[in-house]
C-alpha positions in Angstrom: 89.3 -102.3 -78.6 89.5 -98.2 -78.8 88.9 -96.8 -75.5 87.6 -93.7 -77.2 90.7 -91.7 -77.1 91.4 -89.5 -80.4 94.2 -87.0 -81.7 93.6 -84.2 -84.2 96.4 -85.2 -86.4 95.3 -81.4 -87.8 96.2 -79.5 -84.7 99.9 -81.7 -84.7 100.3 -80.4 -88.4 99.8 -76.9 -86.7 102.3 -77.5 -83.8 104.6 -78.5 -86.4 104.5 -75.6 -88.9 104.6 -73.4 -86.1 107.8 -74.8 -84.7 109.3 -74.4 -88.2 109.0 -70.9 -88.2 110.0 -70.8 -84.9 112.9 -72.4 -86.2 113.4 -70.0 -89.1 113.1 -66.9 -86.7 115.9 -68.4 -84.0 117.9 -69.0 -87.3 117.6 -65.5 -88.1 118.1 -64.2 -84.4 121.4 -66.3 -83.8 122.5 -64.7 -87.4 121.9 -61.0 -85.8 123.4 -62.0 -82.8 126.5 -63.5 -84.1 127.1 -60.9 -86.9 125.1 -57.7 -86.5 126.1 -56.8 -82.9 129.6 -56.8 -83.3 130.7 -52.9 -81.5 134.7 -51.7 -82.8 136.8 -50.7 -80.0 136.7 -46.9 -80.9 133.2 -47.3 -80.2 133.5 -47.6 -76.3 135.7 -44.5 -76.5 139.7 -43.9 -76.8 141.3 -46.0 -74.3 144.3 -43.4 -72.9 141.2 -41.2 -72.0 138.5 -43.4 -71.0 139.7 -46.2 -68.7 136.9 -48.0 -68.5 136.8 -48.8 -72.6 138.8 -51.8 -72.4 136.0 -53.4 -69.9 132.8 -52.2 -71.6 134.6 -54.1 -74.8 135.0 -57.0 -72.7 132.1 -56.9 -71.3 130.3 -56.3 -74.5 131.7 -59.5 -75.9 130.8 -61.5 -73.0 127.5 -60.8 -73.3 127.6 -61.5 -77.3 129.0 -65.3 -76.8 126.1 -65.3 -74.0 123.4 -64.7 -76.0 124.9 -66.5 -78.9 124.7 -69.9 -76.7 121.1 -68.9 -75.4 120.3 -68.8 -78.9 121.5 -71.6 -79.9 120.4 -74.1 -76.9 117.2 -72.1 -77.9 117.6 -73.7 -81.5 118.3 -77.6 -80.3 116.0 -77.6 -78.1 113.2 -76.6 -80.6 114.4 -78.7 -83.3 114.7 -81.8 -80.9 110.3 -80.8 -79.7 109.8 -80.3 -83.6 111.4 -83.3 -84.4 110.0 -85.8 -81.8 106.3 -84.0 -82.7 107.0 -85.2 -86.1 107.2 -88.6 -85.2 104.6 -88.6 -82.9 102.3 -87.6 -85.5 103.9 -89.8 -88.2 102.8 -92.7 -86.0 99.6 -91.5 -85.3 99.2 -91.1 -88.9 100.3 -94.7 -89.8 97.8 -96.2 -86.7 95.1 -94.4 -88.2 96.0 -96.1 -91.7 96.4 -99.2 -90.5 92.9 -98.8 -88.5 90.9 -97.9 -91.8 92.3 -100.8 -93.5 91.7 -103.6 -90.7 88.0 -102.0 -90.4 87.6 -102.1 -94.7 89.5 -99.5 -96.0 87.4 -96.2 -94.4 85.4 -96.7 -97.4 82.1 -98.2 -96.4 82.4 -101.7 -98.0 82.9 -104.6 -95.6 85.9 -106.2 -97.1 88.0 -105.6 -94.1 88.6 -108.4 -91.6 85.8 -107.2 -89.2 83.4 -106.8 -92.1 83.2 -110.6 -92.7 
């Protein structure tokens, strides 16, 4: 017996999508980070007259290979929600078929068990 509880398969269709282009932007935000934010050496100034170059460089790729892994713990853990939310809804989806056709289809007839 139901006890009355229902889920908008809709609104987990709508988590779904949205996670995908979540998905697409963290794809597109790892592929700045990793190969639009790359700074030459010159940039941080010649080295015999700035001392300080060789650190900003360093420090410049440090922080690159940081946000790189943020971005892409970011990533996995969105595809693992967007993946389990799939399921989740795949089930719901196959409970609420198998409900229709133990109650008759979801047609109105009464050939189902419970219609006889």
């Amino acid at each position: 017996m139901s006890n009355g509880m229902r889920v908008d398969l809709s609104a987990l269709d709508e988590v779904i999508r949205k996670l995908w282009t979540l998905l697409d932007d963290m794809d597109k935000a790892g592929q700045t980070s990793k190969y639009n934010t790359e700074i030459p050496m010159d940039a941080f100034g010649n080295s015999c007259l700035f001392l300080e170059a060789g650190d900003l460089q360093a420090a410049h790729k440090t922080a690159k290979a940081d946000l790189e892994k943020v971005i892409e713990g970011l990533h996995g853990l969105i595809e693992k929600f967007s993946t389990s939310t799939s399921k989740v809804k795949d089930k719901y989806t196959e409970q609420e078929y198998a409900n229709k056709t133990q109650m008759g289809g979801g047609t109105g007839d009464s050939n189902g068990s419970f219609g006889k």
